[in-house]
N, C-alpha and C positions, 0 to 999 in steps of 0.2 A: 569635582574639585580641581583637578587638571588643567580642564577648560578655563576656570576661572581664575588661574594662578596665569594661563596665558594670555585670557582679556587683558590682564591687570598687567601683566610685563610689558605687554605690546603697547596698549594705552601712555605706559610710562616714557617705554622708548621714543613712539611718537610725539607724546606732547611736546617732552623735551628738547626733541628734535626741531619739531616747529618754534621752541622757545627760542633755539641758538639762528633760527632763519629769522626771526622777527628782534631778537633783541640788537638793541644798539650801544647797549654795555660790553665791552670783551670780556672783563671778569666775570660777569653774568651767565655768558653764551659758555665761557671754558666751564663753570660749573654744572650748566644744562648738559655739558658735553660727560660730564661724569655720569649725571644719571641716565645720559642716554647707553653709554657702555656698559654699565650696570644692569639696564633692559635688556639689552643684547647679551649678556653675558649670563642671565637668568632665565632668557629662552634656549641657549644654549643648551643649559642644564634641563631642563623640561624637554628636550629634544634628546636625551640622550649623551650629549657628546660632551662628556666633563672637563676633557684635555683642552677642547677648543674654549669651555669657559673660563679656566683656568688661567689659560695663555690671552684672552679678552683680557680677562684683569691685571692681568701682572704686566703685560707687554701695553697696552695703552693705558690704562688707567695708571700704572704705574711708573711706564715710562713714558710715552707719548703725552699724554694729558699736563703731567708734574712739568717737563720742560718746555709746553705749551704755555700753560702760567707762570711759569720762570719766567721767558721770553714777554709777555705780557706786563710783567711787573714790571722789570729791568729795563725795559724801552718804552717807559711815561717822559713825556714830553715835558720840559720844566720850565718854559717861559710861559711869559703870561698867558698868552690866549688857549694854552693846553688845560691850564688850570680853570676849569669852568666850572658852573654848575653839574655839570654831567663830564665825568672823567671816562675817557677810554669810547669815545665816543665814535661811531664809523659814519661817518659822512660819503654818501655818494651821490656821483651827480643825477638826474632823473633821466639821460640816456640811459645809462648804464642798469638802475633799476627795471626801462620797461623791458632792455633786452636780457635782462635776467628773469623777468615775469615770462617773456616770454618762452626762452629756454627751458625756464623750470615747468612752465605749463608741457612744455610738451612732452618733456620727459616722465613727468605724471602719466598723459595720455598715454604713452607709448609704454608704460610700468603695468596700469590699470588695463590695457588691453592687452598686455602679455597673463596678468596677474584671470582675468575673466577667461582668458582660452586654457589655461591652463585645466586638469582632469585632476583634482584632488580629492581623494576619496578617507574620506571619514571613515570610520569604523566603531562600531561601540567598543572593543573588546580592547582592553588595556594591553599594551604592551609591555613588556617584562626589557624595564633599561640593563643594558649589560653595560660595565666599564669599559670604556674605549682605549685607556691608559694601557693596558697587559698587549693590547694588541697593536697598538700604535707602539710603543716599548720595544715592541718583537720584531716589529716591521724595519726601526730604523736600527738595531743593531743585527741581522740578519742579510735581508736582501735590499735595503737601504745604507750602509756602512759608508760606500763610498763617498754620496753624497751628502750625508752628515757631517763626515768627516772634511770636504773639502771645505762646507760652511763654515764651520769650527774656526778652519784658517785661515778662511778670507773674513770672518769677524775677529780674531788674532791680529791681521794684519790693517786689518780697519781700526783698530785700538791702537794698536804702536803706531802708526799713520797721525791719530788724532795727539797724542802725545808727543809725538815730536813738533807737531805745529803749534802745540799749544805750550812748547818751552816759550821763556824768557830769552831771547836773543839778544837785547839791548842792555849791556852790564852796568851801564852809568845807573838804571834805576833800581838797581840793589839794595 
């Protein structure tokens, strides 16, 4: 049953995957992009490590992804020629295509022949998942604190950072 809970995620994460490399819609491709995090974030959990599923979904699906389609909606083109039959449309020129066919081919080959040397050994024998949260938990206020804590304040200060820039400086528009 395992196995087939992880055909079926992986299937997921991939189609979708290849849906966002083939569509030419961006609202289309940002929605593929949810189910592909969603794939990802459901092997996660099959794999064990619940924290990192967790933080999948809440950090991009919920942040990453939502101001992806913000950004997508907010920046539609409003003269005529934007307004077409096919909205959100990615036009590239056919250099750029073959040297992307070609890039991505190789990086395929060079994934697929890392993915073939690799020694992955199956096992029949179910493994018993433990929570990763009590231990991860333990790790960062223990013998991680430091580094926790400086994150803390360098996203503090990345916050008051973005709030000051994002005042109103120009008072006539009151």
């Amino acid at each position: 049953m395992e196995i087939a809970a992880f055909y079926a995620f992986s299937g997921l994460a991939i189609v979708s995957a290849l849906f966002i490399l083939f569509s030419k819609n961006l609202i289309y491709a940002a929605f593929a992009l949810f189910l592909t995090f969603l794939g990802v974030a459901a092997l996660y959990v099959l794999a064990g490590a619940d924290f990192l599923a967790v933080t999948q979904i809440m950090v991009y699906v919920g942040g990453i992804l939502v101001l992806l389609i913000f950004g997508i909606m907010l920046t539609q083109k409003t003269d005529r020629e934007a307004v077409s039959s096919t909205p959100n449309r990615v036009i590239v020129s056919i250099t750029r295509q073959f040297s992307g066919f070609i890039v991505g081919a190789g990086l395929f080959g060079f994934l697929s022949y890392i993915i073939a040397m690799s020694n992955f050994k199956m096992t029949g024998e179910t493994n018993i998942s433990r929570s990763t949260l009590k231990t991860i938990g333990v790790k960062l206020m223990t013998s991680h604190l430091l580094p926790f804590e400086i994150a803390a304040i360098l996203l503090l200060v990345a916050l008051i950072g973005a709030a000051y820039l994002a005042l109103n400086r120009n008072p006539a528009h009151d």
